[in-house]
C-alpha positions as a LaTeX table, in Angstrom:
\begin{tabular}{lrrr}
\hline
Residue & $x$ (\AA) & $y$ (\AA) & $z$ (\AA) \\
\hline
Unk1 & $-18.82$ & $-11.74$ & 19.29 \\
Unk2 & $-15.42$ & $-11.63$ & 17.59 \\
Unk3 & $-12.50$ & $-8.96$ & 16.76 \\
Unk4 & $-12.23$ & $-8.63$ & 13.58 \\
Unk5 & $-8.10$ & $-8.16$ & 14.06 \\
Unk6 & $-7.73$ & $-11.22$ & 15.51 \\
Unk7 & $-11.25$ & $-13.24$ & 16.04 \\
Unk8 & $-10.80$ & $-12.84$ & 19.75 \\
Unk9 & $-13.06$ & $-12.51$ & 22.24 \\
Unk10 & $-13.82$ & $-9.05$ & 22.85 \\
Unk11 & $-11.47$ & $-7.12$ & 25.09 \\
Unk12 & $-14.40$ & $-6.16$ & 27.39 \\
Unk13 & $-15.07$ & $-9.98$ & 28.14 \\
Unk14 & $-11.81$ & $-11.61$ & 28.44 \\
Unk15 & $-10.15$ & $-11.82$ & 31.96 \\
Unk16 & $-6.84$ & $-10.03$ & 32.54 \\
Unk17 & $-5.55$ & $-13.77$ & 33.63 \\
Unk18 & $-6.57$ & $-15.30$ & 30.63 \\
Unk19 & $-3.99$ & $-16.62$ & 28.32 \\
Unk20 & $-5.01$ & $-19.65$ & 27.23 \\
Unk21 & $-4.78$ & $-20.92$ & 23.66 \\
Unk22 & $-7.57$ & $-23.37$ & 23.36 \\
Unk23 & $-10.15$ & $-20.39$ & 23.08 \\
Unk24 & $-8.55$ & $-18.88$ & 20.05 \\
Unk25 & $-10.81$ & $-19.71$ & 17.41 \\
Unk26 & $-10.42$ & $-18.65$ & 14.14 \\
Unk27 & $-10.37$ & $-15.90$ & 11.45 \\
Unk28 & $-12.89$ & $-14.65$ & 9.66 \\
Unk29 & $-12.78$ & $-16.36$ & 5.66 \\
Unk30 & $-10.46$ & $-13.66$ & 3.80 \\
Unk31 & $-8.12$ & $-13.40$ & 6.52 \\
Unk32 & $-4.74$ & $-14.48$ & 7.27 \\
Unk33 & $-4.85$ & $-17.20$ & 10.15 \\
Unk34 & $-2.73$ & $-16.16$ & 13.36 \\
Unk35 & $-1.85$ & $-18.83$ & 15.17 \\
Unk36 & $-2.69$ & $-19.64$ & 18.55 \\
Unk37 & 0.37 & $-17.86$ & 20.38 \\
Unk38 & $-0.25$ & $-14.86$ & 18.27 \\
Unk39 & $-3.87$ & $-14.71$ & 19.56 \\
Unk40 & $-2.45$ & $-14.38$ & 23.03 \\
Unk41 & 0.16 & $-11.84$ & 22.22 \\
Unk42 & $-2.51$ & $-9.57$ & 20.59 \\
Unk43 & $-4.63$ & $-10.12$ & 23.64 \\
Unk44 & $-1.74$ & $-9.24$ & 25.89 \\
Unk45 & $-0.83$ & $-6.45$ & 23.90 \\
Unk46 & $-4.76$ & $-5.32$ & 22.91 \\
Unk47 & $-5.09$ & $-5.22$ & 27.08 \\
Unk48 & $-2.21$ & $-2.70$ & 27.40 \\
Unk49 & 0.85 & $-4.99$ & 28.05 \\
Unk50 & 4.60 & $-3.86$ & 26.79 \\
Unk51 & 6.60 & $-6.22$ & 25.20 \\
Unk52 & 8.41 & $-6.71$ & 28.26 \\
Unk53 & 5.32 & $-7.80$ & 30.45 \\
Unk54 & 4.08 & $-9.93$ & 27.32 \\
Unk55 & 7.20 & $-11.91$ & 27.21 \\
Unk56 & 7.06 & $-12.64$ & 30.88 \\
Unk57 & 4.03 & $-13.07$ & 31.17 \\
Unk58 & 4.23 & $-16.06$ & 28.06 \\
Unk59 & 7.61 & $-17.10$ & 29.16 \\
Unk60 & 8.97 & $-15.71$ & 25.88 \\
Unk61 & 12.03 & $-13.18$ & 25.49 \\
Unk62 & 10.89 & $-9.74$ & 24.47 \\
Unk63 & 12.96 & $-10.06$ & 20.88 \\
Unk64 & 10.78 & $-12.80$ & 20.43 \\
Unk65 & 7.53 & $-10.84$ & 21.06 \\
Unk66 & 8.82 & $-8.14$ & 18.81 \\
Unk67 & 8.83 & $-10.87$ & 16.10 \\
Unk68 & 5.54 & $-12.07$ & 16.70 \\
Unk69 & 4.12 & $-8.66$ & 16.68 \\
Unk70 & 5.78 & $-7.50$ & 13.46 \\
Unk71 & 4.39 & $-10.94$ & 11.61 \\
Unk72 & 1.07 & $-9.85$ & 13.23 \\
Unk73 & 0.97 & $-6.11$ & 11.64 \\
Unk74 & 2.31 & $-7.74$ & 8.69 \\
Unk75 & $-1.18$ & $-10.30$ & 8.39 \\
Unk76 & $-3.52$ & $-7.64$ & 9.22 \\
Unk77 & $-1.98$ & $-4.97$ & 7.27 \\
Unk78 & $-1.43$ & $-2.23$ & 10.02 \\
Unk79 & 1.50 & $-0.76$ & 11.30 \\
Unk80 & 1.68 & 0.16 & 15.09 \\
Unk81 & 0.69 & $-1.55$ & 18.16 \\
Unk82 & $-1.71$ & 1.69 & 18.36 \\
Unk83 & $-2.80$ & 0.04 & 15.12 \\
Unk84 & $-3.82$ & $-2.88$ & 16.79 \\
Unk85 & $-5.74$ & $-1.71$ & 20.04 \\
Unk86 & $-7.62$ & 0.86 & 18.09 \\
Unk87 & $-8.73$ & $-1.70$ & 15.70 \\
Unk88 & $-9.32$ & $-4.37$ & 18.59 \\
Unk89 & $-11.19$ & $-1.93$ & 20.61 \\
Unk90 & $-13.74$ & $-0.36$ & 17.63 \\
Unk91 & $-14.26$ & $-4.30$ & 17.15 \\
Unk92 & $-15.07$ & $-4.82$ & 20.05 \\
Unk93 & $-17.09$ & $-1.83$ & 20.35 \\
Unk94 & $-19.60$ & $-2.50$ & 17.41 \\
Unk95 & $-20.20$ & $-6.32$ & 19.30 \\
Unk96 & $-18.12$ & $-8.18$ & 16.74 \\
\hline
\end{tabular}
């Protein structure tokens, strides 16, 4: 089961702790590829995190997160980080 946002694991199965890269697999064919690091932040973010706890938590600088996240909406063709955890949580609701 993937989001379709972001082909992550749904929200209800990944562990708050979890960061890691290596289990980012993928987009579905038609989408625009994230990269690894951009799986995480949308994880992060997906889970409830601010910018602020994202960066520190990914040893980033929170202007740095901002840039990630606009390049995100930007590939996935929404506009708010409301955007993104609505469409990362009715993924994950209908068991993609």
């Amino acid at each position: 089961m993937r989001c379709r946002a972001c082909a992550c694991t749904p929200l209800s199965a990944i562990s708050r702790t979890s960061t890691a890269a290596s289990d980012a697999p993928g987009l579905e064919a038609g989408s625009p590829p994230l990269t690894s690091r951009q799986h995480q932040i949308v994880r992060l973010v997906a889970q409830g995190a601010t910018n602020k706890e994202v960066a520190a938590r990914l040893y980033l600088s929170p202007r740095t997160v901002d840039c990630h996240l606009r390049r995100i909406f930007e590939r996935l063709g929404i506009t708010s980080r409301a955007d993104l955890i609505r469409r990362c949580a009715a993924d994950a609701g209908s068991g993609r």
